[in-house]
Structure formats: structure tokens, C-alpha cells
C-alpha positions in Angstrom: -6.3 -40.0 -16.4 -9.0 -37.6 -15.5 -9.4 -34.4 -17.4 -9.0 -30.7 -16.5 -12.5 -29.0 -16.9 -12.4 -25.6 -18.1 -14.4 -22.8 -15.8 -16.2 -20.5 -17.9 -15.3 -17.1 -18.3 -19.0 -16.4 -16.9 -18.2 -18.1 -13.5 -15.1 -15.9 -13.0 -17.1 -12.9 -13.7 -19.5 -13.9 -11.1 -16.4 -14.7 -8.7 -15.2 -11.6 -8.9 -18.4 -9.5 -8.5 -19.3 -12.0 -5.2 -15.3 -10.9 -3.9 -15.8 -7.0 -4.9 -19.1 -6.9 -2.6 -21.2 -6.4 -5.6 -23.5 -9.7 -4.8 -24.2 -11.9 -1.6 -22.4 -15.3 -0.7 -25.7 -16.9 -1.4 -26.4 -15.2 -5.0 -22.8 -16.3 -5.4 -23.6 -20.1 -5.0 -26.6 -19.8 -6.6 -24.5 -18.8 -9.3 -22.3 -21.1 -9.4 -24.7 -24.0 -9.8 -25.9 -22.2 -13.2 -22.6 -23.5 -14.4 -23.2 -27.1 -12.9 -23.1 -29.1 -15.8 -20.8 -31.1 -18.4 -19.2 -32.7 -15.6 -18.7 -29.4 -13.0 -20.6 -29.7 -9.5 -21.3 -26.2 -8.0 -19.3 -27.1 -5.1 -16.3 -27.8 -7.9 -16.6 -24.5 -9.4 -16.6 -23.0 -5.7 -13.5 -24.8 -5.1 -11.6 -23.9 -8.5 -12.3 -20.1 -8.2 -12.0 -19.5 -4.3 -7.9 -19.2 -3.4 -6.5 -21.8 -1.0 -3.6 -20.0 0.8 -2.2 -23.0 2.8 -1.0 -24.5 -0.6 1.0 -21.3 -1.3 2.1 -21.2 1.9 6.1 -21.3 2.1 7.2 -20.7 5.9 4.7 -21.9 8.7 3.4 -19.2 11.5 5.1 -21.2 13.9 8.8 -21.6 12.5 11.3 -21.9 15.0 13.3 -19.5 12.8 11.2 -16.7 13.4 9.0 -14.5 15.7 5.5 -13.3 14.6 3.2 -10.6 16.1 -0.1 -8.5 15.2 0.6 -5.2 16.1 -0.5 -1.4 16.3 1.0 1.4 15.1 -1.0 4.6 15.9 -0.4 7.7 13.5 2.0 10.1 14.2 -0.7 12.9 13.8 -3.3 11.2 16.3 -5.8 10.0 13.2 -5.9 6.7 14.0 -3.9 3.7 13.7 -3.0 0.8 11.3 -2.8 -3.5 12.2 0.4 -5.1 10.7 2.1 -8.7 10.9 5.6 -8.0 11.9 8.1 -10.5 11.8 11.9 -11.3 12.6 14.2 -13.4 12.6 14.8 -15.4 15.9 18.1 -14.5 15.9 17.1 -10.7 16.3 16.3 -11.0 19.9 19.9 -10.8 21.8 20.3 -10.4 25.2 23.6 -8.0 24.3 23.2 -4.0 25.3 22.7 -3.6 21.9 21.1 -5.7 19.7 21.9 -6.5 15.5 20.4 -3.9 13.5 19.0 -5.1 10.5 17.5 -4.5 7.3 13.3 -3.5 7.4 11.1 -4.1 4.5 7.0 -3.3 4.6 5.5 -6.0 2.6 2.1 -4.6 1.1 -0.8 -6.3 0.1 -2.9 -6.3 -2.7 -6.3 -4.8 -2.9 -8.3 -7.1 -0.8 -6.2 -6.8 3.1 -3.6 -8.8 4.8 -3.8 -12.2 3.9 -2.2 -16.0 4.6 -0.2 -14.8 1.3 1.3 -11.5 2.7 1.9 -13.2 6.3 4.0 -15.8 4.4 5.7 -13.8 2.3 6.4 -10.9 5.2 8.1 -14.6 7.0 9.9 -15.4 4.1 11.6 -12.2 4.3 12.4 -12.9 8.1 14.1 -15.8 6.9 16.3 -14.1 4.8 17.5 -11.7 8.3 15.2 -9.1 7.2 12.9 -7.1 9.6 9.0 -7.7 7.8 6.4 -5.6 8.7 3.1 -6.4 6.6 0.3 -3.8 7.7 -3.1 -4.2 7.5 -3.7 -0.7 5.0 -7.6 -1.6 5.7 -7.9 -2.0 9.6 -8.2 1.6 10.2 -11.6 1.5 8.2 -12.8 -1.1 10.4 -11.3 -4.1 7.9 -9.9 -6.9 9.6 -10.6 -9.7 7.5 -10.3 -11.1 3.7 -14.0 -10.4 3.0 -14.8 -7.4 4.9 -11.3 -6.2 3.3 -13.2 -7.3 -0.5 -15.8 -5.0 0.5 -14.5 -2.4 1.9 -12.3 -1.3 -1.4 -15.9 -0.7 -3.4 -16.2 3.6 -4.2 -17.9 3.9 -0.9 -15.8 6.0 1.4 -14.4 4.1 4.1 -15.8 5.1 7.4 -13.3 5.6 10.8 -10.5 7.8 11.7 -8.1 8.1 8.5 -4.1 7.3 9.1 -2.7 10.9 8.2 -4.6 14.4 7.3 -3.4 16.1 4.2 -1.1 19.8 4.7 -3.5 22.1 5.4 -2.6 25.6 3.6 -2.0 28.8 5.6 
């Protein structure tokens, strides 16, 4: 049996300044191969720190069960608008005068953006006759994917049209 290599607490470190933005893809691999030895390839490490969403994945896009959509909600004040995954089950669409109500639930994301994750567990919810909306709390500063996401929660100000304005006093 092979054994289970350890990756040092170093190589994390570095992994999670490469995801916050704070270093480059390429200083990230270059790294990673500091840590290429005792048995560890660079490309190993890569592997080992970087998540691989299909294997958490639960309920595929395409389940009969279910129908899945991007959409875009704009704000109710005119600031903008936000990108979400909604999902329901297949049973919600009825061709009766008036369709099942059911239950909603906004499934939100950690700090990085929608992700594979969210998306699967907004269709779990589906599954379970629940109406999943999962939006995208980043896409109105311009973040539509998993790395610009990463980036885009560093202490810089985000830059595009904000989803609400605060109450402005008298």
C-alpha cells in the first residue's frame, strides 16, 4: 500500500496567498516545486491543494429531476444587478392556471463566488421540491468566475454599479 504524504503547512500558506490574489499563477507553481521533494512532485502538491468540485458533486446539471438557469435580477433601486443559478424542481412547471407554490431558499456562497459546489447544493435543494436560487454576490463587481471571484474579495474596493444605496438622511 502506498503512503499518504503530508503537504506542508508552507505549501498551504502559499495556496492560499496564490487564491486571495496576493501572488501570480506562475509564482504559485514556482512555489510549489520548492516543496518537491521526499516523494512530492510539484504537479502533486498542485493537485492536493487545488479543490476538485466534480468529486463533491451530488446532483448533475443535467438531471431530469430538475431545471437549471443563469439568471439576472436587476436591483430594485436601478444600482445594478446580481447573476444567480436558479433551480426547480421539474415538477414546478404545470401547465394548470395556477401553478404549485413552493418553498424558496437562496443558497449563498462562500467568499470566493458561485461555484460547482453552490450550483450542486442550490440542485440538491430542487430535489427536495424547494425553489434554489444561488446568486452570484460578486457579478455586479465584474466577478464571474472562481478566480476573478478570489481576487476580487482583496480590501480593494470593488469597481461597478453597487446592488442597493444606503438611506440617505433628510
Amino acid at each position: 500500500m502506498g503512503q499518504t504524504r503530508k503537504i506542508p503547512a508552507e505549501a498551504i500558506e502559499l495556496y492560499n496567498r496564490f487564491i486571495h490574489g496576493e501572488i501570480s499563477r506562475r509564482d504559485f507553481f514556482q512555489g510549489a516545486e520548492r516543496f518537491a521533494v521526499a516523494g512530492l512532485t510539484a504537479s502533486a502538491i498542485v493537485e492536493a491543494l487545488m479543490p476538485n468540485y466534480a468529486l463533491g458533486q451530488q446532483v448533475r446539471k443535467d438531471d431530469e429531476r430538475i431545471k437549471a438557469s443563469y439568471e439576472t435580477v436587476p436591483s430594485p433601486n436601478g444600482n445594478g444587478y446580481v447573476r444567480g443559478y436558479f433551480v426547480r424542481p421539474f415538477s414546478a412547471d404545470s401547465r394548470s392556471e395556477t401553478p404549485a407554490k413552493l418553498p424558496g431558499i437562496l443558497v449563498i456562497h462562500e467568499n470566493r463566488g458561485l461555484n460547482p459546489h453552490t450550483e450542486d447544493v442550490a440542485r440538491r435543494f430542487a430535489l427536495e421540491n424547494f425553489m434554489a436560487f444561488a446568486p452570484d454576490l460578486l457579478s455586479s463587481a465584474g466577478a464571474t468566475t472562481t478566480r476573478a471571484a478570489c481576487c476580487s474579495t482583496r480590501s480593494t474596493p470593488p469597481r461597478g454599479p453597487r446592488i442597493s444605496s444606503p438611506p440617505r438622511s433628510g
